[in-house]
N, C-alpha and C positions, 0 to 999 in steps of 0.2 A: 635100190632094188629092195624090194618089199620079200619076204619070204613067211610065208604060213602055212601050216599043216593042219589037217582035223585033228590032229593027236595030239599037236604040242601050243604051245603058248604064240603068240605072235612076237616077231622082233626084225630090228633091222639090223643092215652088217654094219661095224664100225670104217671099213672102209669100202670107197666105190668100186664098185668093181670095174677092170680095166684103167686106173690110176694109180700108176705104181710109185712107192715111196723112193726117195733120193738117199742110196745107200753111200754114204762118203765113208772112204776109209781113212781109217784114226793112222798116223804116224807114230812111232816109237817115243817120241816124246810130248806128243799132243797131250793134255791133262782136261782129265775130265771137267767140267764147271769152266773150264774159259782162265787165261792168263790172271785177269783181273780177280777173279775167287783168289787164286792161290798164293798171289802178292800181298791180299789181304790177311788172309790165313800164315802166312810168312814172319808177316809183320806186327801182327799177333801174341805170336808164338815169340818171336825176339825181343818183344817187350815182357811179357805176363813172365816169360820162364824164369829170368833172372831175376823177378821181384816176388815170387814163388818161393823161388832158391831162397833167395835172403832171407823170405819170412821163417822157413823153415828152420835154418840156422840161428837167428833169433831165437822161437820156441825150443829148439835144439838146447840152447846155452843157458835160457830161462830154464830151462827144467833140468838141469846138469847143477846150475846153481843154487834150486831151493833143494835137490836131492845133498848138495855137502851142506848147506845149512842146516838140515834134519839129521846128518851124522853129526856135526858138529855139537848141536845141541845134544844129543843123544849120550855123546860122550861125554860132554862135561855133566850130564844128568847121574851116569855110572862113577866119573870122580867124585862127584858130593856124594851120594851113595857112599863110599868107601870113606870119606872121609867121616861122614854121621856114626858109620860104625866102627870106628878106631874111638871118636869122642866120649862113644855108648860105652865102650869097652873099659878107655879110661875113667869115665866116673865111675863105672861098678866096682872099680878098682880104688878108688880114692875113697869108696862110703864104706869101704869094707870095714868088722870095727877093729881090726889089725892095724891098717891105716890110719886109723881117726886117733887110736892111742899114740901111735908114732908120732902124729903130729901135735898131739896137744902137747907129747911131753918135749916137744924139739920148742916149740913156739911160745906156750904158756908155762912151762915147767910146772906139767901138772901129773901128776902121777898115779897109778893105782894105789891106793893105800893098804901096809902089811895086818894081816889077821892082827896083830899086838894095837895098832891105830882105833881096832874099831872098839868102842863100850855098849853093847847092851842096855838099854835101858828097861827096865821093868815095869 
């Protein structure tokens, strides 16, 4: 059935008229797309999810383990630290010339020498 107006566009009906569609009614467990979609999409799902899982718990463990490798490092970065400036501390302590007399006179018996030691020379 053809339908036209002076006023509007031409067009036909998408269905004939007098040709009524086949209403079937859906059951409570009927699924849309048909058995075979949903066994596929089932089985799918039962493989991808647990290799999903696993990957995740992988990247999971990978990244749990380079995070304590970076503490780790970090730490032993702060004990050399602490140990450079105990070393620093020590030699500013050993140049001092307090220190350096102590030691020469412990090791070379060598001494400051008394005012009476020293001569003028002119």
């Amino acid at each position: 059935m053809a339908i036209q107006s002076t006023t509007g566009n031409y067009f036909r009906t998408a269905a004939h008229a007098g040709i009524r569609q086949k209403v079937v009614r859906r059951g409570p467990l009927d699924l849309p797309g048909g058995l075979a979609l949903w066994r596929s999409v089932g089985k799918t799902l039962l493989w991808t999810l647990p290799v999903i899982l696993a990957a995740n718990l992988w990247l999971a463990s990978a990244c749990n383990s380079i995070n304590m490798e970076y503490r780790a490092v970090g730490q032993a970065l702060i004990e050399e630290q602490h140990a450079t400036e105990q070393l620093l501390q020590q030699k500013s302590q050993l140049l001092s010339p307090v220190r350096i007399k102590i030691a020469a006179a412990e090791k070379f018996g060598l001494y400051e020498p008394a005012s009476t030691q020293i001569k003028h020379m002119n």
